[in-house]
N, C-alpha and C positions, 0 to 999 in steps of 0.2 A: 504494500500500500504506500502511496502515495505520504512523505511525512508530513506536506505544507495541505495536504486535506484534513480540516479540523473536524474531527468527530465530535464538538459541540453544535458543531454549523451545519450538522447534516438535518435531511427532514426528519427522521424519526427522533432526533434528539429533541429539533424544536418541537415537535409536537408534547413535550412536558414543561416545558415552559409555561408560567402563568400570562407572560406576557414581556414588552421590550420597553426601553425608554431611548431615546434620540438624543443628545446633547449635543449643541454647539458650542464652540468655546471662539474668542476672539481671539487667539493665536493661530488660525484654522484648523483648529484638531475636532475632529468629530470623534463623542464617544458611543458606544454602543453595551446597554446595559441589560442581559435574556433575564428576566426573575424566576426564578425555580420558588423563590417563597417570599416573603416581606422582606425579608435580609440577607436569604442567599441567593447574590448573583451571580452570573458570571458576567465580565466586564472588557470589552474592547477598544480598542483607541483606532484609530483609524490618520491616518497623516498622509497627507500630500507632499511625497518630495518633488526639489525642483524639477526633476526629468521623468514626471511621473506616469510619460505615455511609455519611456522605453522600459521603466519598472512595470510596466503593466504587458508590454511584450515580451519582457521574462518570465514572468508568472503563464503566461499563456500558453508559451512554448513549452516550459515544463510540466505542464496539468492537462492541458488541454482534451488530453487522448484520454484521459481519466473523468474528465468535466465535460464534457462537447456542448451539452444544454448550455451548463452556465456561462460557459465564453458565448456562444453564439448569443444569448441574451446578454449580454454586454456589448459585445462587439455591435450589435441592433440598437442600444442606446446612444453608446458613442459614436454611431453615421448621423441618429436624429440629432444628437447633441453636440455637435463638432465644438463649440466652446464652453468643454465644462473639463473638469479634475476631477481627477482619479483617487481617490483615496486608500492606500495599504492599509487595510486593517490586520490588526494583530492583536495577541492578549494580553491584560493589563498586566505590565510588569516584564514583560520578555518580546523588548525590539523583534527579536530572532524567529518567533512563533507567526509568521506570515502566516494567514487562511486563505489560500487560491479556490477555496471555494465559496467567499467572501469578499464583498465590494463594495463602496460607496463611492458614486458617481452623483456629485452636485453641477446641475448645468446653469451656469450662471444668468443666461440670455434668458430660459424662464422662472426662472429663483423655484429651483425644484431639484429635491436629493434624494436619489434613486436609493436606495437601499437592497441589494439582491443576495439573498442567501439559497446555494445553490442555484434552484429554478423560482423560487420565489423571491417577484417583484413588487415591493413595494415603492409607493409614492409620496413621498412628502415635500407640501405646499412652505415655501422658508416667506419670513417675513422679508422684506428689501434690506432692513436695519441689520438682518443676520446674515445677508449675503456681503452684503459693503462691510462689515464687521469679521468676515472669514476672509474677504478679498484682501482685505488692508493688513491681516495677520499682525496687528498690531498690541496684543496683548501676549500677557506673561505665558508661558507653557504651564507655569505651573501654580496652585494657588490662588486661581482667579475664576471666581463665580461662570456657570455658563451664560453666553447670549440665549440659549433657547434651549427647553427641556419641555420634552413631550413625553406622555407615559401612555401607551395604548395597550388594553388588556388581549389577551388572545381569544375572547370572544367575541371580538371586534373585524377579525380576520381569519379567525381559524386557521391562520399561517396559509393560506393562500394569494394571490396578486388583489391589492389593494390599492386605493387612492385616499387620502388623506389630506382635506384642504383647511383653509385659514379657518373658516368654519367650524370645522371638528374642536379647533382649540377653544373655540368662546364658548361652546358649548357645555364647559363643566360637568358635574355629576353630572350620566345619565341613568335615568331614572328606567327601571326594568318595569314590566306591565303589572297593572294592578287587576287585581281578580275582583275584590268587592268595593261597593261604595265609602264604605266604615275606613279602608286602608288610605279612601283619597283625607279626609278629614283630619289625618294627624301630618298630612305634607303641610309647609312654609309655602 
């Protein structure tokens, strides 16, 4: 097997997952947070180096034969997205642990970051504030609050292709269906 294929990042793993969270940070590090429980997670940092189309044709060329879905769904975003960044992600704490079957592709032309693990793609809608705030890489690496933190549960998605827009975020609790009249009486 393949060692840069992360057996967290496969589908049968996420399918135990309760669900992910999304971080942006202003030094452009995206993090990547699966909750297995309230407190235990497992946690990814994701970085854009400078040359990060020819680190993405490393990864390719190495996994590809092992991945074919997930590069070809990559490869499909970045023809629609010709100006966006690639992001390596890896697990928190070990540069060295690359996931080739893990990616984040933010395209900056529609303030939208791809998030693909293995075959599943998800969509998320960035504020303008968080794109010009990743673009400028202006803040500390390390120690500094994120510009944008999203938590979506996995019954939101069932880990299937999802979109996720500005909307979803103002949205706050949502409220699952009520059965009797008596249950509406005790909501705010």
């Amino acid at each position: 097997m393949n060692k840069h294929i992360d057996p967290n990042l496969s589908p049968e793993t996420l399918q135990t997952y309760q669900g992910y969270s999304l971080q942006v940070f202003s030094s452009g590090r995206i993090k990547l947070s699966f909750h297995r429980s309230h407190k235990d997670r497992v946690e990814y940092y994701g970085e854009c180096p400078k040359r990060h189309r020819d680190a993405y044709t490393n990864q390719r060329n190495r996994s590809v034969l092992a991945l074919p879905q997930h590069f070809a769904l990559v490869d499909d975003l970045l023809l629609r997205c010709p100006h966006s960044l690639i992001h390596r992600l890896h697990l928190k704490g070990d540069n060295n642990a690359t996931a080739d079957n893990a990616h984040v592709i933010t395209d900056t032309d529609d303030k939208t970051c791809h998030v693909v693990l293995d075959t599943v793609h998800h969509q998320w809608a960035l504020p303008v504030a968080v794109v010009h705030e990743m673009l400028a890489r202006s803040g500390p690496k390390r120690g500094a609050a994120s510009c944008f933190n999203e938590y979506v549960p996995s019954y939101d998605h069932d880990w299937m292709d999802a979109k996720f827009t500005l909307n979803d975020y103002e949205r706050g609790h949502r409220q699952t269906h009520l059965n009797t009249k008596n249950d509406q009486d005790f909501l705010f």
